[in-house]
LOLUM-745158 format. One record per residue (C-alpha): x, y, z. Coordinates in Angstrom, 2 decimals, always signed. Each point is the difference from the previous one (the first is absolute). Layout:
N
xx/yy/zz
X/Y/Z $
...
This chain:
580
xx/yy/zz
-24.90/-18.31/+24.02 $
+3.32/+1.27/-1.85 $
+2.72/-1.51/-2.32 $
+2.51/+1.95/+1.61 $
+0.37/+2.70/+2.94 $
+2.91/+1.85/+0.63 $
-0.22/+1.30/+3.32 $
+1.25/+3.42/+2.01 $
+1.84/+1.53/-2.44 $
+0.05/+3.81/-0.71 $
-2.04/+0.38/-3.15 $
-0.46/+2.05/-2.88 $
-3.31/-0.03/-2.08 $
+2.19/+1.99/-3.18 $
-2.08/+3.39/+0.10 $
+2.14/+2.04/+2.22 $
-1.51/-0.49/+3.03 $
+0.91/-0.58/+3.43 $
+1.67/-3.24/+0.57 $
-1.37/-1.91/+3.03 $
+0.76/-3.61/+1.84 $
-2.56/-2.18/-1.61 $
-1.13/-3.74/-0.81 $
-0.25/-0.98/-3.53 $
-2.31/-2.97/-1.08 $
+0.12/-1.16/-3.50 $
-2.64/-2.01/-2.35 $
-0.33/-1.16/-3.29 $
+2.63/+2.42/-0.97 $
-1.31/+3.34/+1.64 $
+0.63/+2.10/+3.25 $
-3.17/-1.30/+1.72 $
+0.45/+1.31/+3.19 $
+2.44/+2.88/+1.69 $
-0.02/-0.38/+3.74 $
+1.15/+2.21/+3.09 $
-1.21/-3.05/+2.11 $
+2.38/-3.62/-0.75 $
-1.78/-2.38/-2.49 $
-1.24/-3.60/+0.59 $
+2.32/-2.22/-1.06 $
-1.84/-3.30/+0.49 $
+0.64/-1.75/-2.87 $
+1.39/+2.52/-1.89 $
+2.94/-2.04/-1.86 $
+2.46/+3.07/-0.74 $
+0.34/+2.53/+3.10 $
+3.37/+2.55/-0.94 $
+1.27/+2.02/+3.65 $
+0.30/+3.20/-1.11 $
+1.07/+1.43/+3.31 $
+2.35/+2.90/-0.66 $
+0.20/-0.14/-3.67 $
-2.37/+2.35/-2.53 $
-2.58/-1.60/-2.24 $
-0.91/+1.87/-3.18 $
-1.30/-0.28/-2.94 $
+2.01/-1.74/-2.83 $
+2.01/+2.44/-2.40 $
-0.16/+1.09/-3.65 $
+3.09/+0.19/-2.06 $
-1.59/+2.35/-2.90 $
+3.03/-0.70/-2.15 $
+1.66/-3.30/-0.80 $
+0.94/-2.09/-3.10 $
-1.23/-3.58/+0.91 $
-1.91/+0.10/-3.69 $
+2.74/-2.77/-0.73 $
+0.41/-1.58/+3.25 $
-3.18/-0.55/+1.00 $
-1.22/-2.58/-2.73 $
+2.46/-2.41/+0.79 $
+0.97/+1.01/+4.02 $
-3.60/+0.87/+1.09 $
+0.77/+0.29/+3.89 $
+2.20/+3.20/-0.65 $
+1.26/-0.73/+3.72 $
+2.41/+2.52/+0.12 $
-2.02/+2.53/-0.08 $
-2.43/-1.97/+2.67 $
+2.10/-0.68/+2.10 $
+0.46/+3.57/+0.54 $
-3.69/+0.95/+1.00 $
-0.80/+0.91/-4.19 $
-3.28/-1.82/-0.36 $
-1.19/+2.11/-2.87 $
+2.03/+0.59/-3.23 $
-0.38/+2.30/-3.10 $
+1.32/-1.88/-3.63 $
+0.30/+1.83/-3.32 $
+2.13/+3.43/+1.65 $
+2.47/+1.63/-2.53 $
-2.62/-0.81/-3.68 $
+0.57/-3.29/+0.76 $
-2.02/-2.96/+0.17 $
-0.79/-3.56/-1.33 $
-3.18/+0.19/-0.63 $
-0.46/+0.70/-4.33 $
+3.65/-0.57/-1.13 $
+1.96/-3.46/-0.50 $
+2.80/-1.51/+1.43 $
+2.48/+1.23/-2.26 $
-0.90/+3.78/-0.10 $
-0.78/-0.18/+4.43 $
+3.67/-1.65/+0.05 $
+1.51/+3.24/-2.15 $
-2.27/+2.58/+2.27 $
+0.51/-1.42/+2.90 $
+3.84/-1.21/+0.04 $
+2.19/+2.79/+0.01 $
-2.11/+2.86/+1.37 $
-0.99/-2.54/+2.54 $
+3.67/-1.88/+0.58 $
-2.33/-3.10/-0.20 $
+1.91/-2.25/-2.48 $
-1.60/-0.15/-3.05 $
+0.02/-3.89/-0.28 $
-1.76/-0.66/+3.69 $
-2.78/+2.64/-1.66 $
-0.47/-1.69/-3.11 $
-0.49/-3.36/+1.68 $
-2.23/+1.03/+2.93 $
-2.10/+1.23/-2.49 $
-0.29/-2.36/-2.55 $
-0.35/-2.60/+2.49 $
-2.81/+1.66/+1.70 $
-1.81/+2.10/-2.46 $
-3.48/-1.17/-0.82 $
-1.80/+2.95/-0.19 $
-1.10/+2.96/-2.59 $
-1.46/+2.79/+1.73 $
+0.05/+1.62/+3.34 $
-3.29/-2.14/+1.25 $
+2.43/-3.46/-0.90 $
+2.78/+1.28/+1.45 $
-1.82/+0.87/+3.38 $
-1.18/-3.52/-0.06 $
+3.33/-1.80/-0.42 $
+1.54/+2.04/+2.44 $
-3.29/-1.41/+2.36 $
+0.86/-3.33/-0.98 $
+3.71/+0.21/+1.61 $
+0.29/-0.51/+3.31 $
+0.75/+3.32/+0.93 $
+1.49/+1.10/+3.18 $
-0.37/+3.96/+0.08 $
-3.00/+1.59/-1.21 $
+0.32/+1.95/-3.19 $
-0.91/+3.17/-1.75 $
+1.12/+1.02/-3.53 $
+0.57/+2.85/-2.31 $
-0.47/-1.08/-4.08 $
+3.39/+0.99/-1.65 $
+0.26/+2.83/-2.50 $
+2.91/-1.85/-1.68 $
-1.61/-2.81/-0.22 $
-3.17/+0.98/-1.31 $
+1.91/+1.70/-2.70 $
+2.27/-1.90/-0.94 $
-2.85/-3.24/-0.27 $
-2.30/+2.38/-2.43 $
+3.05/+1.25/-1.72 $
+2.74/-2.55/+0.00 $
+3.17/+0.85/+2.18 $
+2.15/+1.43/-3.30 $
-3.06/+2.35/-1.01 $
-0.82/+0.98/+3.68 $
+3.73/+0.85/+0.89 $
+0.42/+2.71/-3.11 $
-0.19/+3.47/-0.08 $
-1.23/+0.01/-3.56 $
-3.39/-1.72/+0.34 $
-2.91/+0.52/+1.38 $
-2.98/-2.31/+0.81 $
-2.84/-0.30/-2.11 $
-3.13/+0.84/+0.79 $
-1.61/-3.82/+0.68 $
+3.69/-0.76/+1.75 $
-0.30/+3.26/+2.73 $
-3.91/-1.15/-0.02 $
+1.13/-3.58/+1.26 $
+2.42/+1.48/+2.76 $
-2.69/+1.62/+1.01 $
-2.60/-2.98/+0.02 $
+2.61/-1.55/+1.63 $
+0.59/+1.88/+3.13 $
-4.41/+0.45/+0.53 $
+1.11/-3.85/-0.05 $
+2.64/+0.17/+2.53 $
-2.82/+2.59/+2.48 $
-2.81/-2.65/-0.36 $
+2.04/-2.69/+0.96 $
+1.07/+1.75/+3.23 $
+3.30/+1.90/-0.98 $
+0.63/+2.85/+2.50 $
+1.22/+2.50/-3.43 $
+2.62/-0.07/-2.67 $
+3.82/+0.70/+0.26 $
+1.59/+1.95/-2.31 $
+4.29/+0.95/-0.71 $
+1.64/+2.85/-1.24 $
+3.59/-0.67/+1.20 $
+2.45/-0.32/-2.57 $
+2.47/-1.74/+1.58 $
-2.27/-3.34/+0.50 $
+1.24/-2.38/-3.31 $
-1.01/-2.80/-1.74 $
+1.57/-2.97/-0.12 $
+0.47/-3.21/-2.34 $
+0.82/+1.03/-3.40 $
-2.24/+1.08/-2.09 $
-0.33/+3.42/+2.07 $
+2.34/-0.26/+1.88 $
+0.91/+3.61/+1.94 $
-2.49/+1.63/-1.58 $
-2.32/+1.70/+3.02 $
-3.46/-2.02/+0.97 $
-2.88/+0.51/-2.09 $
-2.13/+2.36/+2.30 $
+2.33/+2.81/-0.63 $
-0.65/-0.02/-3.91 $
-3.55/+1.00/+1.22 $
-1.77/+2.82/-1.63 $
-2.07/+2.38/+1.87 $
-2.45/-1.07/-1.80 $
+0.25/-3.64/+0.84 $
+0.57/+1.71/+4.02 $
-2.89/+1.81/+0.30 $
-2.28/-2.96/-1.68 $
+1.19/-2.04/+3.20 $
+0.06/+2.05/+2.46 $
-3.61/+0.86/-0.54 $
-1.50/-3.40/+0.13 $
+2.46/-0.10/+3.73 $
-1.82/+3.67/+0.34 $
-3.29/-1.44/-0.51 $
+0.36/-3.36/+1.73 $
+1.30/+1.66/+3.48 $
+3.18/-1.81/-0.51 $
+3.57/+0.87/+0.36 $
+3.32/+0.73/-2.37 $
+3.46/-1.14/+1.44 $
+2.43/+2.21/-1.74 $
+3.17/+0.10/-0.26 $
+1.73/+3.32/-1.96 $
+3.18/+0.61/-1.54 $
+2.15/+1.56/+2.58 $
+2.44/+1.78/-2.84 $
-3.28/+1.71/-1.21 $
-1.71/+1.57/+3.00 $
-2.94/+1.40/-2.16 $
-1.10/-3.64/-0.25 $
-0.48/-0.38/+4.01 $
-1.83/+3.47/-0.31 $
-2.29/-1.47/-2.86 $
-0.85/-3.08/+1.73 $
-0.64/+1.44/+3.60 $
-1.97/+2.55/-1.67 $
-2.22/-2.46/-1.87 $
-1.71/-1.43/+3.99 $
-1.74/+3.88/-0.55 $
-3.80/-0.23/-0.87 $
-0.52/+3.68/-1.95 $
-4.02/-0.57/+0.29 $
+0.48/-3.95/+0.42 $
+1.27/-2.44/+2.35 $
+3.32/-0.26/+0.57 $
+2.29/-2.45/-0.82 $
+1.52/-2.15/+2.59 $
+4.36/+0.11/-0.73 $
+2.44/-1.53/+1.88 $
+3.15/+0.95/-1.25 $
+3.64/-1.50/+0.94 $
+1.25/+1.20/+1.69 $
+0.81/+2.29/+3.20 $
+3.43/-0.81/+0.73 $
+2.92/+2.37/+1.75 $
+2.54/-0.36/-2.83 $
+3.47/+0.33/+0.25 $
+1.03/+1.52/-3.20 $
-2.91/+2.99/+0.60 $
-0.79/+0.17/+3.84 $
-1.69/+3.21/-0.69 $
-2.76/-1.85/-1.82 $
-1.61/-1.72/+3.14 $
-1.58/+3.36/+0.51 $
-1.87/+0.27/-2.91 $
-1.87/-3.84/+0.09 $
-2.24/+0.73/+3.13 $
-0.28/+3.81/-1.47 $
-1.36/-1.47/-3.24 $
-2.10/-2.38/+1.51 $
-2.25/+2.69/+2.69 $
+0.12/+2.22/-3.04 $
-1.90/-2.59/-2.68 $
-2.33/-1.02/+2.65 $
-1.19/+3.11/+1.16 $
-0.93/+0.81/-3.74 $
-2.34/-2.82/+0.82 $
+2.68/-2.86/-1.51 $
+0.21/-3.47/+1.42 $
+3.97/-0.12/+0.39 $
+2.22/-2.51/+1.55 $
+3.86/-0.36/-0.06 $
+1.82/-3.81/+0.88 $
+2.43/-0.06/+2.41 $
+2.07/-2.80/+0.90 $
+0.38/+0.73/+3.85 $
+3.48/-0.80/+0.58 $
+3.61/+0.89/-1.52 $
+0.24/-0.89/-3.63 $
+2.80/-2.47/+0.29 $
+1.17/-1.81/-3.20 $
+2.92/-2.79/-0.88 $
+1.31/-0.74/-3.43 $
+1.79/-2.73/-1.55 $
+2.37/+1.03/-1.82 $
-1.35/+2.95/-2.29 $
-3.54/-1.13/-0.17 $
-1.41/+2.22/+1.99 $
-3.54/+1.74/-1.29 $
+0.44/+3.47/+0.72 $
+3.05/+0.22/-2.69 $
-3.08/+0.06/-2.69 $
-0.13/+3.15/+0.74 $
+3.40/+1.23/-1.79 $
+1.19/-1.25/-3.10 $
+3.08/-1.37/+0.67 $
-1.41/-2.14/+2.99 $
-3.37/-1.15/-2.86 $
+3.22/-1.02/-2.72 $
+1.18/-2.46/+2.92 $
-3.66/-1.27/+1.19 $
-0.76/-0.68/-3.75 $
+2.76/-2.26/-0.39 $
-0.97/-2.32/+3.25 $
-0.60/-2.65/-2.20 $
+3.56/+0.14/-1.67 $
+2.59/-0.05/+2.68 $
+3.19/-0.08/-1.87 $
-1.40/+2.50/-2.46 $
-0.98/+2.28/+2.86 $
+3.61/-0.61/+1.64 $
+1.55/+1.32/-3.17 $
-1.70/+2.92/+0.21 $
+0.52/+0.82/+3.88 $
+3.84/-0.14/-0.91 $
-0.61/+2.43/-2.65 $
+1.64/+3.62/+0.38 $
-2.92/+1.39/-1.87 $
-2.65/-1.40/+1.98 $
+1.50/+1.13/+2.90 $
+0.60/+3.31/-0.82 $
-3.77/-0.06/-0.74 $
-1.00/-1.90/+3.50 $
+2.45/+2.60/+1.99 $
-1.61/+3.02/-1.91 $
-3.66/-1.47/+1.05 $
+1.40/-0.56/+3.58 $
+1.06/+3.85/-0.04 $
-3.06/+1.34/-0.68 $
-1.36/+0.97/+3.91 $
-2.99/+2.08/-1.25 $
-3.43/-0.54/-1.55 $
-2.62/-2.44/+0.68 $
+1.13/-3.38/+0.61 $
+0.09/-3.36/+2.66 $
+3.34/-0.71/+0.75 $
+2.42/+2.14/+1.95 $
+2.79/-1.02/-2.06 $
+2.65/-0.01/+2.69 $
+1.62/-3.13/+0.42 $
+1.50/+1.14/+3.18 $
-3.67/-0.69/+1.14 $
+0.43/-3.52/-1.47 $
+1.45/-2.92/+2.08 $
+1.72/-2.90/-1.09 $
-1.69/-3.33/+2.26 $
+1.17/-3.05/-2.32 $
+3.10/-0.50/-2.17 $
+2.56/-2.87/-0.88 $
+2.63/+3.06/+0.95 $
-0.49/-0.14/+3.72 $
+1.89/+3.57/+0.26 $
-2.78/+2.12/-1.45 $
-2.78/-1.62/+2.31 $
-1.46/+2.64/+2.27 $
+1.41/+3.08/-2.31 $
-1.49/+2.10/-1.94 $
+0.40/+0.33/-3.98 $
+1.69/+3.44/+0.22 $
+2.19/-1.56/+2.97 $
+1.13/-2.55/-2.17 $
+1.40/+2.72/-3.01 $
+1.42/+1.59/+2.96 $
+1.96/-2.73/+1.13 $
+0.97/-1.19/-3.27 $
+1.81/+3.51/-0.82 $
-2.86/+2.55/-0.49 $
-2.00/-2.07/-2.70 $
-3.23/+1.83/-0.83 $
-2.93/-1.57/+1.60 $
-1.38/-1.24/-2.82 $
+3.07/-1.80/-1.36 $
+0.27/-1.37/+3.27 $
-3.32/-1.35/-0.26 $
-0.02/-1.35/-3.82 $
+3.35/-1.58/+0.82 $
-1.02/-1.78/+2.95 $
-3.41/-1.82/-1.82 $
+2.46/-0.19/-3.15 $
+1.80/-2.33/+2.33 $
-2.52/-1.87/+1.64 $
-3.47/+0.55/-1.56 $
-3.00/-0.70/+2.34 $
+2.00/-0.97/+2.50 $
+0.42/+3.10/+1.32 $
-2.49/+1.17/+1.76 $
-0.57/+3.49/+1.92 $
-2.98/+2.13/+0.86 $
-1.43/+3.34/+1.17 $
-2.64/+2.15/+0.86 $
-2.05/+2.51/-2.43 $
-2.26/+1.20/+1.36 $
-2.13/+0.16/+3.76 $
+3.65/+0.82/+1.93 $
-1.69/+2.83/+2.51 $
-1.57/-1.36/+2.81 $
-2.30/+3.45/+0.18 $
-0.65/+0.01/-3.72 $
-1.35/-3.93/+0.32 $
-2.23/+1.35/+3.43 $
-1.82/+2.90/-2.11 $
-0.82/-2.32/-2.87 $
-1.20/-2.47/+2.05 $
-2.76/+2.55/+1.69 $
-0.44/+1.49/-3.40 $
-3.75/-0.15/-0.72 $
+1.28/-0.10/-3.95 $
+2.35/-2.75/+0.87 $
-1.43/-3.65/-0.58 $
+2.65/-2.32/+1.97 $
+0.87/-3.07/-2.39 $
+2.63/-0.38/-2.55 $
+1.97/-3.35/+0.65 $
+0.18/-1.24/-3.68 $
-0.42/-2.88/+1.74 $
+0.56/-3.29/-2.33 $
+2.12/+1.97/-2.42 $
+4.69/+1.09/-0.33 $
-0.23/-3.24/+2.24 $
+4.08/+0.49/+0.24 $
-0.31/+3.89/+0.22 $
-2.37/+0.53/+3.11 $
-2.31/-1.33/+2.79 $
-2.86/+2.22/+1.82 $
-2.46/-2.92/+0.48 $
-0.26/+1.40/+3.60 $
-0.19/+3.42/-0.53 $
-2.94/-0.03/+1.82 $
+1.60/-1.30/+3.42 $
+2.55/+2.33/-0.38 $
-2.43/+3.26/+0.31 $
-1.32/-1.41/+2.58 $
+3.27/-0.39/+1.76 $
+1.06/+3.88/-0.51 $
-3.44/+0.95/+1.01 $
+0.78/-1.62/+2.93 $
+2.92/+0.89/+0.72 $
-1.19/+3.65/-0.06 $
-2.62/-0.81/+2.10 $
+2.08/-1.21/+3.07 $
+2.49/+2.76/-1.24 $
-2.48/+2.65/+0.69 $
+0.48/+1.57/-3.21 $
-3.12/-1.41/-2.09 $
-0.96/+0.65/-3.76 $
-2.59/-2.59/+0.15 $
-2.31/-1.74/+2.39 $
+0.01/-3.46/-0.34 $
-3.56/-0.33/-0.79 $
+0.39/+1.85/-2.97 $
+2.96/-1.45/-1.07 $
-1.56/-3.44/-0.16 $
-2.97/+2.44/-1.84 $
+2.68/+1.07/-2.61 $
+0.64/-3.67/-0.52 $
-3.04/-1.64/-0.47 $
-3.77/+1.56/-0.25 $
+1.18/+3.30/-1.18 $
+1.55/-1.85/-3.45 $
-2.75/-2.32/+0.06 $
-3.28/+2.45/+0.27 $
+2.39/+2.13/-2.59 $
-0.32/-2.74/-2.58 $
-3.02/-1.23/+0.71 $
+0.96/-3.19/+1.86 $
-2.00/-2.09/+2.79 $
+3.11/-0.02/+1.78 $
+2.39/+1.25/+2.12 $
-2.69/+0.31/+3.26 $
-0.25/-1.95/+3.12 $
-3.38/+0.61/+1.20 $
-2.95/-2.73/+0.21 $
-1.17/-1.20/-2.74 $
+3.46/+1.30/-1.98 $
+1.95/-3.12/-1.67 $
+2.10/-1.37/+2.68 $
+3.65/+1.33/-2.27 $
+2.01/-0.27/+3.82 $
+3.71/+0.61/+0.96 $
+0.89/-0.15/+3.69 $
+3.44/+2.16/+0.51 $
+2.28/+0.03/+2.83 $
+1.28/+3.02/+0.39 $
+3.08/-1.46/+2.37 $
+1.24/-1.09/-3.22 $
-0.72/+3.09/-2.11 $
+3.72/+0.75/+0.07 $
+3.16/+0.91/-2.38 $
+0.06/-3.55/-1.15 $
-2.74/+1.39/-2.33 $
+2.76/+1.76/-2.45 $
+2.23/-3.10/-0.68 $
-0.08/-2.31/-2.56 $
+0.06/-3.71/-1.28 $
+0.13/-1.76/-2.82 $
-2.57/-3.33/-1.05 $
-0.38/-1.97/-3.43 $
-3.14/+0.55/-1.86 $
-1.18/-3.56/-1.17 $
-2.10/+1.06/-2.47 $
+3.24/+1.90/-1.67 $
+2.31/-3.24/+0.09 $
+0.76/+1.30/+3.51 $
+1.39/+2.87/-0.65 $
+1.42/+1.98/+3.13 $
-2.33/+3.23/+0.55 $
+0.32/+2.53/+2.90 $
-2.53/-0.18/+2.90 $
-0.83/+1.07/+3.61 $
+0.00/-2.34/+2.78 $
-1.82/+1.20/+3.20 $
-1.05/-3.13/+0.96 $
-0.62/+0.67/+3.71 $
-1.56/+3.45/-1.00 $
-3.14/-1.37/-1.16 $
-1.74/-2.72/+2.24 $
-3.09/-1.00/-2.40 $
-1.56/+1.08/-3.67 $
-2.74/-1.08/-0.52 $
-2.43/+0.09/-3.43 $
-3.75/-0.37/-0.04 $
-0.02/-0.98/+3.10 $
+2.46/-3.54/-0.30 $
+3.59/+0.57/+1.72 $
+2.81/-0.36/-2.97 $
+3.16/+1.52/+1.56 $
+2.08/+0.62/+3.47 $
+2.65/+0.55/+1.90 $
+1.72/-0.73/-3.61 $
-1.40/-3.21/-1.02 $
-2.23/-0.47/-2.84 $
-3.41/-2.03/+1.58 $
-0.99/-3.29/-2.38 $
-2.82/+1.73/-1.72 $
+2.42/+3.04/-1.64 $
+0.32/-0.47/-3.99 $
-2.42/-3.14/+0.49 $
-2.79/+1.18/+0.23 $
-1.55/+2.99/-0.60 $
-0.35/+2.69/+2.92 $
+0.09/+3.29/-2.28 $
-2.71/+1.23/-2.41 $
-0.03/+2.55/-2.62 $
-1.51/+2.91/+1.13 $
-2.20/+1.73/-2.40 $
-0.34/+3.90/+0.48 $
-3.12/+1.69/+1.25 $
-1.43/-3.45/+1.22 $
């Protein structure tokens, strides 16, 4: 009678409601029975014992970067392996879909920390397609392991209909048939199934290669003009706007969370990055729920992302994304391509004066703390600085200002120094009200993207775990039912997706958990090549005995941490249009 039955686990149907022991039996892809009483298993060829573990629905990750790596690494298992059986492409204005290689390679590369060569040949190796209804099919030709969902790129519609040099100055403007063809595109994009646009005002996102290189990405040359034109076919079409505003210009966050309101039409669905408890302004982590119940009371349709769990980041060297943001750090990043160059000027007295002044500056909006007492030191040819912090280090070598300290040390050794800290999510009871927050959408991983800087594929498993945790603590901020709610069928009926649900008749998109193993293993780190990117070492999560099966339309593709035969050969995932 079934393909599969998992049997006596605690289950989760993804709408919030109460969880309850239950039998699962799955055909031709879909939940076809839920069961209080055990299942047949006469001939049944895959039975998974569920017994003490939970079974929910699989998870979105509303915001990743696989544009890139998906064409050429289609299972996107480390994000599957994790219980993500539904990813979002084109976050940030960025997507694949109208521009060529070259131009995707100088969008994506350096806002992205993709390197710009492994972007350029995914894409030309791949690319076959014209328009969003080509694109959708190629992607349906690969054999895909996660399901997918996609935004169309504002940069990239731009910079197609303009050219990247045109659509990356402040001194032009689009023509009337070029704005009318970003516009035909995107209706494009919405009949083929695209859940909305996503659109950047953040000025410390550059382009690479070198025709444009540092200049910011196309989408923040926009007009209001051009802004409005888009956002009313999104209006219009029911569909959503990722944003993402320029935090050193707070009147663009109020402008784009003010654009979900209706005024005597529908509103506009936003979701804006992002909710995070910052360092450098703690008292701003008030204001992002505040803004949110306010909008949406005036009859908005308002979301915030959150990535769940403390913002941890390591750098190489001084390639680190967040030093966009000041000048001195952006003089550095654009030289990444010119090491000795970019050496010269790190020894400079000038530079540094500049880069100490920046440092100085503890007010204003901004990302980074700029501490580097908050900065440790994990990897270095100097064993005697491992463990210690920047500012430790121009201690110990006679009261050297941090920043010298710092410059000297990747003056010395480049890259191979490598440290890290935390921006942002630090307070355990800041991360708990965002979580609840009915303004709050949970999903920020930038999953497939600063492959050396971060890894959050399991973000998901690790709400779960402080949920949890709370639970048996007696102290909860969340049931678990609507946790696994927040994760799945809240972001899917958001957008629009068939998705995200484990009820009969729902697509059988299963993870089974055991929560023995939801533990603090969850926060560390390891490192794996990427063989798509000449195996390139990128950070991941490994919680191998965490998550006992994934599996994808119904077929079984990942457990207990090994990949099954199927993954990345043939396809499992679809591309899930919106409102179908």
């Amino acid at each position: 009678m079934y393909d599969t039955i998992i049997k006596g686990g605690r289950w989760f149907d993804g709408t919030g409601a109460p969880s309850a022991l239950r039998h699962l039996g799955i055909r031709d892809g879909r939940v076809a029975t839920v069961s209080s009483e055990p299942l047949t298993e006469h001939d049944c060829p895959n039975v998974i014992d569920a017994t003490g573990k939970w079974v929910l629905p699989g998870m979105l990750d509303i915001h990743t970067h696989y544009d890139v790596e998906v064409l050429t690494g289609p299972a996107l298992a480390e994000s599957v392996r994790h219980g993500i059986t539904t990813v979002f492409l084109g976050s940030c204005s960025l997507s694949t879909v109208h521009v060529g290689a070259t131009d995707a390679g100088d969008l994506f590369g350096r806002v992205e920390a993709i390197p710009r060569k492994h972007v350029i040949e995914a894409v030309e190796a791949v690319k076959n397609w014209s328009g969003a209804a080509e694109y959708v099919r190629t992607l349906e030709s690969l054999p895909l392991g996660p399901n997918l969902a996609a935004f169309l790129g504002h940069s990239d519609i731009r910079a197609a209909r303009m050219g990247l040099d045109r659509a990356t100055r402040s001194d032009i403007r689009p023509t009337a048939s070029e704005l009318d063809a970003m516009a035909a595109d995107l209706e494009a994009a919405l009949d083929a199934g695209f859940v909305g646009m996503s659109s950047q005002q953040l000025l410390f996102d550059k382009v690479d290669g070198e025709l444009c290189r540092s200049r910011t990405l196309p989408s923040t040359f926009a007009t209001s003009r051009e802004r409005r034109r888009l956002n009313r076919i999104l209006r219009e079409r029911g569909r959503a706007l990722q944003g993402g505003p320029d935090v050193a210009r707070p009147q663009s966050l109020v402008a784009m969370a003010a654009g979900s309101l209706g005024l005597f039409r529908a509103p506009l669905k936003v979701s804006l990055l992002s909710a995070a408890d910052i360092k450098a302004i703690p008292a701003v982590a008030q204001l992002f729920p505040l803004i949110a119940k306010v909008i949406n009371r005036l009859g908005g349709d308002f979301r915030w992302q959150h990535l769940p769990v403390p913002f941890e980041v390591y750098s190489d060297g001084i390639d680190l994304p967040v030093f966009e943001e000041f000048g001195s750090g952006a003089a550095a990043l654009h030289l990444a391509n010119q090491l000795d160059a970019r050496r010269e000027l790190l020894r400079d007295e000038a530079y540094r004066r500049r880069f100490r002044k920046d440092y100085d500056k503890k007010y204003g909006p901004r990302v980074w703390h700029r501490d580097f007492f908050d900065a440790e030191i994990v990897e270095c040819p100097d064993p005697a600085v491992i463990g210690k912090t920047f500012g430790q280090v121009g201690v110990d070598r006679g009261g050297l200002h941090p920043v010298d300290a710092f410059l000297d040390l990747v003056v010395e050794h480049g890259a191979k120094v490598r440290w890290r800290t935390t921006i942002s999510n630090h307070r355990p009871a800041v991360l708990d009200r965002f979580a609840a927050d009915p303004g709050v959408q949970l999903g920020f991983s930038d999953a497939g993207a600063h492959l050396r800087n971060m890894a959050f594929y399991n973000f998901g498993l690790r709400l779960l775990h402080r949920v949890h945790r709370a639970e048996q603590a007696g102290r909860p901020f969340l049931t678990l039912e609507r946790a696994v709610h927040r994760l799945t069928g809240e972001l899917a009926d958001w957008y629009g997706l068939a998705a995200g649900h484990l009820r009969p008749g729902d697509r059988a998109d299963v993870v089974v958990l055991d929560p023995a193993h939801l533990d603090d293993t969850l926060t560390a780190y390891a490192e794996a090549p990427v063989p798509e990117y000449d195996n390139l070492s990128r950070m991941v999560n490994r919680n191998d005995q965490a998550v006992s099966a994934v599996l994808i339309n119904g077929e079984y593709v990942f457990g207990n941490g090994v990949a099954a035969d199927i993954l990345g050969q043939r396809r499992t995932g679809r591309f899930l249009r919106a409102g179908v």
